[in-house]
LOROBA-237567 format. One record per residue (C-alpha): residue in three letters; x, y, z. Coordinates in nm, 4 decimals, always signed. Example, Ala and Ser with C-alpha at 12.3 -4.5 7.8 and 13.67 -1.06 7.14 Angstrom:
! residues 2
<'ALA',<+1.2300,-0.4500,+0.7800>>
<'SER',<+1.3670,-0.1060,+0.7140>>
//
This chain:
! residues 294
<'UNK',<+0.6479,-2.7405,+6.5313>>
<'UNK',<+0.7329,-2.7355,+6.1559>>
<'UNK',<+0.9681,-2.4774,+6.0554>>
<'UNK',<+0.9759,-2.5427,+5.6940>>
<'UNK',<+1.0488,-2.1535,+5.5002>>
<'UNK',<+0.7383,-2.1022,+5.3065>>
<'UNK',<+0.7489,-1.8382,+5.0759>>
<'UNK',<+0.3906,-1.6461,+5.0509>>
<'UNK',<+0.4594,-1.3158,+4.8825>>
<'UNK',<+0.5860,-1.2520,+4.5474>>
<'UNK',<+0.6851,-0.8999,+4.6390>>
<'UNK',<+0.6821,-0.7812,+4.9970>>
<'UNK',<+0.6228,-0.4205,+4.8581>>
<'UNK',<+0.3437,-0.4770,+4.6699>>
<'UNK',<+0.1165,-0.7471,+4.7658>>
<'UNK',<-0.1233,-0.7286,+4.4720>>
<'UNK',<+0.1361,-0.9084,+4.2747>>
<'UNK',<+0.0016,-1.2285,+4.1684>>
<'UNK',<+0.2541,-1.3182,+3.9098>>
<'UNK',<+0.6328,-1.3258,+3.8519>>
<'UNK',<+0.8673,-1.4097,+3.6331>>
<'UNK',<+1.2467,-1.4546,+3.6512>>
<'UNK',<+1.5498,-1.5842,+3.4385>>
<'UNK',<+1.7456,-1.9003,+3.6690>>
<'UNK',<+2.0804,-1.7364,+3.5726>>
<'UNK',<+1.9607,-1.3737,+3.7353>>
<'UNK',<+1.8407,-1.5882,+4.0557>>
<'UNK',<+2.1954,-1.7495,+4.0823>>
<'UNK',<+2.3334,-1.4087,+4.0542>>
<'UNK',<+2.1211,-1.2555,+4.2813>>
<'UNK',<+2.2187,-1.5756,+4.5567>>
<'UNK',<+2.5857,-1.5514,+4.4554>>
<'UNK',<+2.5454,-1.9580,+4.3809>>
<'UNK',<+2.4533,-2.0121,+4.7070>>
<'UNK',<+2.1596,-2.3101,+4.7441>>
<'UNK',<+1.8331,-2.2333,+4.8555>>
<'UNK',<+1.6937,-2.4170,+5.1719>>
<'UNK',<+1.4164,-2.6539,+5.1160>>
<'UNK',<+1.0892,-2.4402,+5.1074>>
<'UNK',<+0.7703,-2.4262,+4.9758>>
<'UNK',<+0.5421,-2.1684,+4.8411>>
<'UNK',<+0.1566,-2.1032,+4.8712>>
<'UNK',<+0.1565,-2.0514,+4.5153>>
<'UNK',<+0.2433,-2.2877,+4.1547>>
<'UNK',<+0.5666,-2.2608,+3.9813>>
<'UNK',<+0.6743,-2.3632,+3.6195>>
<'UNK',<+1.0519,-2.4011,+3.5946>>
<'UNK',<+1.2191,-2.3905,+3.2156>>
<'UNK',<+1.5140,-2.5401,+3.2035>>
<'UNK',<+1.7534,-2.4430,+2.9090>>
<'UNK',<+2.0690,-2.5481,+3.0328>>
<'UNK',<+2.1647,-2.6690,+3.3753>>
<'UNK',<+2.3820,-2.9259,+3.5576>>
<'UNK',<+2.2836,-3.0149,+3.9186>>
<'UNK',<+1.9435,-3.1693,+4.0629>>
<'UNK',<+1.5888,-3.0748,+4.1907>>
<'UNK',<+1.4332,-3.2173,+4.4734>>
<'UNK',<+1.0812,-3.2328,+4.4898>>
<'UNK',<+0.8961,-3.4288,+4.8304>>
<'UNK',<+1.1946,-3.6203,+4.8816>>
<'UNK',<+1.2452,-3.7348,+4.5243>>
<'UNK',<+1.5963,-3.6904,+4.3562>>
<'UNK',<+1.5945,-3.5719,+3.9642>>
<'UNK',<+1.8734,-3.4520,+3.7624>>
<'UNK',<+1.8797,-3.0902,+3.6561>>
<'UNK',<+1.9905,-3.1165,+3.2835>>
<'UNK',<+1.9146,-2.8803,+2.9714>>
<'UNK',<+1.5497,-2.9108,+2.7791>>
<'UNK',<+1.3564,-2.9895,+3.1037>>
<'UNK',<+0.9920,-2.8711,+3.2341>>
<'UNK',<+0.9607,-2.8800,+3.5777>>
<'UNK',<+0.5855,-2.8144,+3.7279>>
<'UNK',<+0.5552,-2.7626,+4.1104>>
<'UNK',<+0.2249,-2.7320,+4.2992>>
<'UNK',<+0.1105,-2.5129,+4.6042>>
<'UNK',<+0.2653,-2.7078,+4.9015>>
<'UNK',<+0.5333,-2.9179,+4.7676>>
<'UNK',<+0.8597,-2.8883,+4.9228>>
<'UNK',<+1.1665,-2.8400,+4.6967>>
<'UNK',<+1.5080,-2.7526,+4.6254>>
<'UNK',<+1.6976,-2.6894,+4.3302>>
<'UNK',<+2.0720,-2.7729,+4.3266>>
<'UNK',<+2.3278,-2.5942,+4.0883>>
<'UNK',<+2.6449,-2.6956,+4.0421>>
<'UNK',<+2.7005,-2.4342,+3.8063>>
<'UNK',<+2.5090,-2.1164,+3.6953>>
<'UNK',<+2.1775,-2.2408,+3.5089>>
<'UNK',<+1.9832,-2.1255,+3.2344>>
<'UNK',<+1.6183,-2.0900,+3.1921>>
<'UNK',<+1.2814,-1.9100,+3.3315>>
<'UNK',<+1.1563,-1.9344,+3.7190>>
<'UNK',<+0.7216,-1.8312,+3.6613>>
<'UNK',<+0.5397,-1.8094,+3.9612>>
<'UNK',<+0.1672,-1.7685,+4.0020>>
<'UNK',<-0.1537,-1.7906,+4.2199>>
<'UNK',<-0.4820,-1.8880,+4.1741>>
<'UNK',<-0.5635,-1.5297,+4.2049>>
<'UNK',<-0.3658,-1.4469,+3.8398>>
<'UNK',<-0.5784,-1.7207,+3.6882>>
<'UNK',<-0.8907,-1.5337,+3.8129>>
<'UNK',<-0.7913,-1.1777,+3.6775>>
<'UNK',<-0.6749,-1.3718,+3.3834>>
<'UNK',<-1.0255,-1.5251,+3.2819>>
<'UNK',<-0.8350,-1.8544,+3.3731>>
<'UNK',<-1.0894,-2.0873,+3.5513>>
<'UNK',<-0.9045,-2.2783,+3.8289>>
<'UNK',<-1.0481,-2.6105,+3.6744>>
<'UNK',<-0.8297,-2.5355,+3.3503>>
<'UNK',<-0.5291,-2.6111,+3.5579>>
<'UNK',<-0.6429,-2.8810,+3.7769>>
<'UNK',<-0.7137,-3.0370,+3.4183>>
<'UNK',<-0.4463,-3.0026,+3.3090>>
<'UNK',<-0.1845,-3.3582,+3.3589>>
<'UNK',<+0.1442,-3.1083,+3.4315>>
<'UNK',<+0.1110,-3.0395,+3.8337>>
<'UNK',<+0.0804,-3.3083,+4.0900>>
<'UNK',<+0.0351,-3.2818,+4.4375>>
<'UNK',<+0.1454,-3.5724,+4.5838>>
<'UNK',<+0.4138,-3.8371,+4.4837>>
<'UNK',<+0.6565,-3.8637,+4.1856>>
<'UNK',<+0.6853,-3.5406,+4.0020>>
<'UNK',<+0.9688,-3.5626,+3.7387>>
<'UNK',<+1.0381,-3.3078,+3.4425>>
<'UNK',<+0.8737,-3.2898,+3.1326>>
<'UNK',<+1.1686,-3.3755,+2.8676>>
<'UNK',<+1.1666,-3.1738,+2.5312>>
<'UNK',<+1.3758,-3.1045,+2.2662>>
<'UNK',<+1.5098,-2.8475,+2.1007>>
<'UNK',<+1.2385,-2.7496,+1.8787>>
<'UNK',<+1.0038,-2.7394,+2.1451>>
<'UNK',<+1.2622,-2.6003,+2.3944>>
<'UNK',<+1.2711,-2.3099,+2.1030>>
<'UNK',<+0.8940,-2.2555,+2.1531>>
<'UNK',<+0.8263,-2.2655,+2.5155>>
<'UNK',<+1.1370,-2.0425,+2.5492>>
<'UNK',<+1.0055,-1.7498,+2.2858>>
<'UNK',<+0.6601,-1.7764,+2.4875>>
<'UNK',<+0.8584,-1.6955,+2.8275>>
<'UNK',<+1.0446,-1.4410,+2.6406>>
<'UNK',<+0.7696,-1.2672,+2.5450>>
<'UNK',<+0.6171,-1.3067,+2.8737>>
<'UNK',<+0.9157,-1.1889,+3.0367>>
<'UNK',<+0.9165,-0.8808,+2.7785>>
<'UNK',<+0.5905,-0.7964,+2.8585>>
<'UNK',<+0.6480,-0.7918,+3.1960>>
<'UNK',<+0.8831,-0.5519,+3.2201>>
<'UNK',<+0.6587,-0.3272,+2.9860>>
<'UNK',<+0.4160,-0.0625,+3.0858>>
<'UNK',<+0.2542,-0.1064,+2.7622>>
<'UNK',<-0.1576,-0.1214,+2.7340>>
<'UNK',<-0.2705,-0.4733,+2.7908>>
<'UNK',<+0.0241,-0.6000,+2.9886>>
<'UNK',<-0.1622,-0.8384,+3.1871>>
<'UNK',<-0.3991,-1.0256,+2.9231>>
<'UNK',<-0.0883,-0.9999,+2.6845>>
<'UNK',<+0.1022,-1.2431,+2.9897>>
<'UNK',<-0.1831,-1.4244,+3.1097>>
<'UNK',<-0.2349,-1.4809,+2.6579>>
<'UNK',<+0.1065,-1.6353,+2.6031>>
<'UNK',<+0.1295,-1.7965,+2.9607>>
<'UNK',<-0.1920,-2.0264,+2.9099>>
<'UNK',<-0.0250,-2.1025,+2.5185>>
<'UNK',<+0.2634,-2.2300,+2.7498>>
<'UNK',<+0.1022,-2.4448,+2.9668>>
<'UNK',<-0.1433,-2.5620,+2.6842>>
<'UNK',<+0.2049,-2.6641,+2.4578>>
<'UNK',<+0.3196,-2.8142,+2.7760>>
<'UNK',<-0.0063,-3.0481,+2.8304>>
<'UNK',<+0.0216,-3.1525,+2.5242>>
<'UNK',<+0.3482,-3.2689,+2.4915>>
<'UNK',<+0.3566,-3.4808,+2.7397>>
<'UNK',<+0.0314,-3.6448,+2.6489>>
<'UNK',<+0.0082,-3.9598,+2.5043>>
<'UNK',<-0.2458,-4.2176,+2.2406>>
<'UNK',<-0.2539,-4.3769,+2.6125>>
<'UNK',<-0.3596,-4.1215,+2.8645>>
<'UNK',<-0.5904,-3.9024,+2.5273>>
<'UNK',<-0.9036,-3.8241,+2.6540>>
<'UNK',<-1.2140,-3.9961,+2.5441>>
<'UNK',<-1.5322,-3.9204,+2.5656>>
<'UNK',<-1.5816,-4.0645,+2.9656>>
<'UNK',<-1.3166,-3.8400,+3.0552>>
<'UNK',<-1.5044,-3.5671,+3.1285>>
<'UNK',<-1.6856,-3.7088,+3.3804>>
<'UNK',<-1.4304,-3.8936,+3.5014>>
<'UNK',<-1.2348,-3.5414,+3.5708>>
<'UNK',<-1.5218,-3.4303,+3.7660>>
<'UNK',<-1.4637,-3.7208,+4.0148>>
<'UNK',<-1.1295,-3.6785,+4.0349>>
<'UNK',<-1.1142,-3.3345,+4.1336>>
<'UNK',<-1.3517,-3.3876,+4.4125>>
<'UNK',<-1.1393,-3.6951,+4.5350>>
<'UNK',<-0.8407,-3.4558,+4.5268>>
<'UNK',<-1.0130,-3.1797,+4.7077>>
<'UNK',<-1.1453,-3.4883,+4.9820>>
<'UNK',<-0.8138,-3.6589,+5.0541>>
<'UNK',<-0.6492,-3.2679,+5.0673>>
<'UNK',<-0.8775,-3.2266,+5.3418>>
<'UNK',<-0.9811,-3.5702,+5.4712>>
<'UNK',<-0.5839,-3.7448,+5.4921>>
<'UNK',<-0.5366,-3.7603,+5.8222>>
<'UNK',<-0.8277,-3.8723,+5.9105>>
<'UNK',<-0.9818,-4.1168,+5.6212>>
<'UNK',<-0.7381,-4.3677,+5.5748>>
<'UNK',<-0.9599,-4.6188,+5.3094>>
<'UNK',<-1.0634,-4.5696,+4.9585>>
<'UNK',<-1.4529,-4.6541,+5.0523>>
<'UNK',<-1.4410,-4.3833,+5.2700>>
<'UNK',<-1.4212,-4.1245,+4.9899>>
<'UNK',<-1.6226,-4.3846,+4.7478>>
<'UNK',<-1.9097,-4.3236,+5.0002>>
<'UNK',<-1.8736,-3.9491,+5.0472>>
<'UNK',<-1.8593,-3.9059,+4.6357>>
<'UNK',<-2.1886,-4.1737,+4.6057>>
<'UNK',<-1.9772,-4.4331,+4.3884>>
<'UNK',<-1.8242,-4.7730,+4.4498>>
<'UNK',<-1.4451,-4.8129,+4.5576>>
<'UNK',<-1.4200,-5.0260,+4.2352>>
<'UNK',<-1.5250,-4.6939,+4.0440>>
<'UNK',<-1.3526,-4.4567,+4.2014>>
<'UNK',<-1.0283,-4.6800,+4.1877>>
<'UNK',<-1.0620,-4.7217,+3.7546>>
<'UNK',<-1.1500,-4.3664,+3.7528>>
<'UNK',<-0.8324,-4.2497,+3.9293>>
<'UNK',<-0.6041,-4.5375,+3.8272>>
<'UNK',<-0.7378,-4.4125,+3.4049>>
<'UNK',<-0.6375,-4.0339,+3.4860>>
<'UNK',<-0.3498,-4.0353,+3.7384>>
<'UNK',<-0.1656,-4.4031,+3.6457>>
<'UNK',<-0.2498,-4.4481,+4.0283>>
<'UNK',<-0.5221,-4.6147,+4.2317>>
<'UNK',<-0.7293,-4.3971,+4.4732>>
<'UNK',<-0.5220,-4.6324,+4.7254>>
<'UNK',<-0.2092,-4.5213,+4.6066>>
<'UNK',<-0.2726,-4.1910,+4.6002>>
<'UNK',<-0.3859,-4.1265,+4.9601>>
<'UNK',<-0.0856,-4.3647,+5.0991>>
<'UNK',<+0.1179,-4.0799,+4.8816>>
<'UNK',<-0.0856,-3.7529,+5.0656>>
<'UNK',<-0.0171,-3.9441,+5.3968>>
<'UNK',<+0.2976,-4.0032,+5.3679>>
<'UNK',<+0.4371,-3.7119,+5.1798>>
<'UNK',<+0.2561,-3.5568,+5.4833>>
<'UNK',<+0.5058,-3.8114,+5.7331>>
<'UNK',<+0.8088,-3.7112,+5.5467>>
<'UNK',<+0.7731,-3.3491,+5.5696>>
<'UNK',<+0.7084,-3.3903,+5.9742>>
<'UNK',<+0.9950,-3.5977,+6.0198>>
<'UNK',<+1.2110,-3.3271,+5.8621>>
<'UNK',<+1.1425,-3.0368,+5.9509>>
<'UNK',<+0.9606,-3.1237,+6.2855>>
<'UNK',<+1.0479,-3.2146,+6.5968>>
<'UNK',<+0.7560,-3.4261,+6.6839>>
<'UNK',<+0.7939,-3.7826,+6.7886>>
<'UNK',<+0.7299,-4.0754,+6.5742>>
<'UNK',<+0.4337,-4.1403,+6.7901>>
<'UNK',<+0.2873,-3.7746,+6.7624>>
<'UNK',<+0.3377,-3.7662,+6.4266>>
<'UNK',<+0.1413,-4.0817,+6.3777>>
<'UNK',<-0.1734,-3.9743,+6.6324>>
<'UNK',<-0.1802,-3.6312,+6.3946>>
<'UNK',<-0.1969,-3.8539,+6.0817>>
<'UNK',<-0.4713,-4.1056,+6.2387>>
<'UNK',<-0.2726,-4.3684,+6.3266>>
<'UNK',<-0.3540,-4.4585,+6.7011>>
<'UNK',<-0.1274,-4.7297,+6.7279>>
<'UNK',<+0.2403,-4.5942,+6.6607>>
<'UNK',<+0.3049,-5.0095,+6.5661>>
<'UNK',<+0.0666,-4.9191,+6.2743>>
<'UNK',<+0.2022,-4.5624,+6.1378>>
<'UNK',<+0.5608,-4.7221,+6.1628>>
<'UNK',<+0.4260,-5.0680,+5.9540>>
<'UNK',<+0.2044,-4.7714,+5.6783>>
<'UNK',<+0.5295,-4.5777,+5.6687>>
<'UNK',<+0.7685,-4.8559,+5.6236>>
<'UNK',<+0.6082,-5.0047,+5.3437>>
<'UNK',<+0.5602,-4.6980,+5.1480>>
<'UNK',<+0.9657,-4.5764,+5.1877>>
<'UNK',<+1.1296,-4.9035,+5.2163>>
<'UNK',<+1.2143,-4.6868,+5.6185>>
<'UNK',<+1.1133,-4.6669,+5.9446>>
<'UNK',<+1.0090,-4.3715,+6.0368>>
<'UNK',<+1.3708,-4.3215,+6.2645>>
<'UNK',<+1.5649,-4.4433,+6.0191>>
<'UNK',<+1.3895,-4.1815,+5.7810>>
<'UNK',<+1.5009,-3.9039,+6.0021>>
<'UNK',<+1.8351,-3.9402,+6.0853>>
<'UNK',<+1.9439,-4.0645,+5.6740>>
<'UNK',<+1.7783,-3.7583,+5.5889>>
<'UNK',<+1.8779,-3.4825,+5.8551>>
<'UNK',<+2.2438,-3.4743,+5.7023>>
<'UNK',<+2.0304,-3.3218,+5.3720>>
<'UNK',<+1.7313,-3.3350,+5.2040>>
<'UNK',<+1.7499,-3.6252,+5.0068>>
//
């Protein structure tokens, strides 16, 4: 059984809020400097870092917490954020639902190249010019937000897609601009996402989803490979076994189990899939990584 703290609400006494925003250094008052468990929330989160010193840990990958960082986490992803000293910066947290009251369409974000579900997710780095701007757009937000002033929402949900539009941008490059194919190449990547989201455990093979999506693995592979700087491959060994990690942790289900509930019937072959993607066995996995999340 997992028993990994997952954070659903934004405010236990009022559950129609769909949006939140807080300053890092109020949250390390609030905790006294105490770290956070690992945990994971049902809902996105933009992190903007001013000035920090410590590390955040996102699906098992390590990155330094410095100053003039973006960090973009999706629905799901399991992370911690390690201070050695009192940080500055803004915590926003949102749900699908805020884009909807917002006139955001869902697909906005999805298009957008900031959050990623599975696999590497470091920081956007900036620098002090653009540090400058994203923080006077979360200043605003956060004035806004404590306001009771006409508007209050569109005003956010206004300078909180500016943010996230400055964001995509800057880390865009000539490489990954979008042409003219890129439309349609989006389309086929969000309906590969929403497949291996469902489909993981059980398809295991790139012409699997190339069949249900009526394209050839060679397309769908160029397609995802152009968009993601991943092949379709890649990215469902990452949903699997960002899947196996999180089990391994904060389960107490066998290697075997584990293995049968990711589609693997032979535990020879989850043990061989998991081993070449981490360099580990699944054991060895879990008892490096039960001293900390690492």
């Amino acid at each position: 059984m997992e028993v990994i703290k997952t954070y659903n609400e934004f405010n236990k006494a009022d559950d129609s809020v769909n949006f939140r925003i807080l300053r890092m250094e109020d949250i390390y008052s609030k905790n006294s400097g105490r770290t956070d468990e690992p945990h994971r929330h049902n809902y996105y989160t933009v992190l903007l870092v001013k000035q920090a010193s410590g590390e955040h840990i996102i699906d098992f990958n390590r990155y330094p917490l410095t100053s003039s960082q973006v960090y973009f986490v999706s629905p799901g992803q399991v992370h911690q954020v390690v201070e050695k000293e009192q940080s500055s910066g803004y915590c926003i947290v949102f749900s699908p639902l805020f884009l909807i009251k917002n006139n955001i369409p869902q697909y906005f974000i999805e298009d957008l190249n900031l959050f990623n579900d599975y696999g590497q997710t470091p920081p956007l780095d900036i620098n002090a010019g653009q540090l400058n701007k994203l923080s006077n757009y979360c200043e605003e937000i956060f004035i806004w937000n404590q306001s009771t002033l006409k508007f209050k929402e569109q005003a956010i949900g206004a300078f909180f897609k500016l943010l996230l539009i400055e964001c995509n941008n800057l880390c865009v490059t000539p490489a990954t601009t979008r042409t003219q194919n890129i439309e349609a190449g989006n389309s086929i990547l969000k309906k590969f996402k929403e497949l291996v989201n469902q489909n993981y455990a059980h398809w295991h093979a790139t012409s699997e989803y190339a069949n249900k999506l009526n394209i050839t693995p060679g397309h769908l592979n160029r397609t995802v490979k152009s968009l993601t700087g991943k092949t379709a491959k890649e990215y469902i060994q990452s949903g699997i076994s960002i899947a196996a990690k999180r089990m391994l942790y904060f389960s107490e289900l066998s290697s075997k189990e584990i293995g049968y509930q990711l589609g693997f019937l032979e535990p020879a072959n989850f043990s061989a899939f998991f081993k070449n993607c981490t360099g580990k066995s699944p054991s060895q996995f879990r008892k490096n990584n039960k001293a900390g999340f690492s």
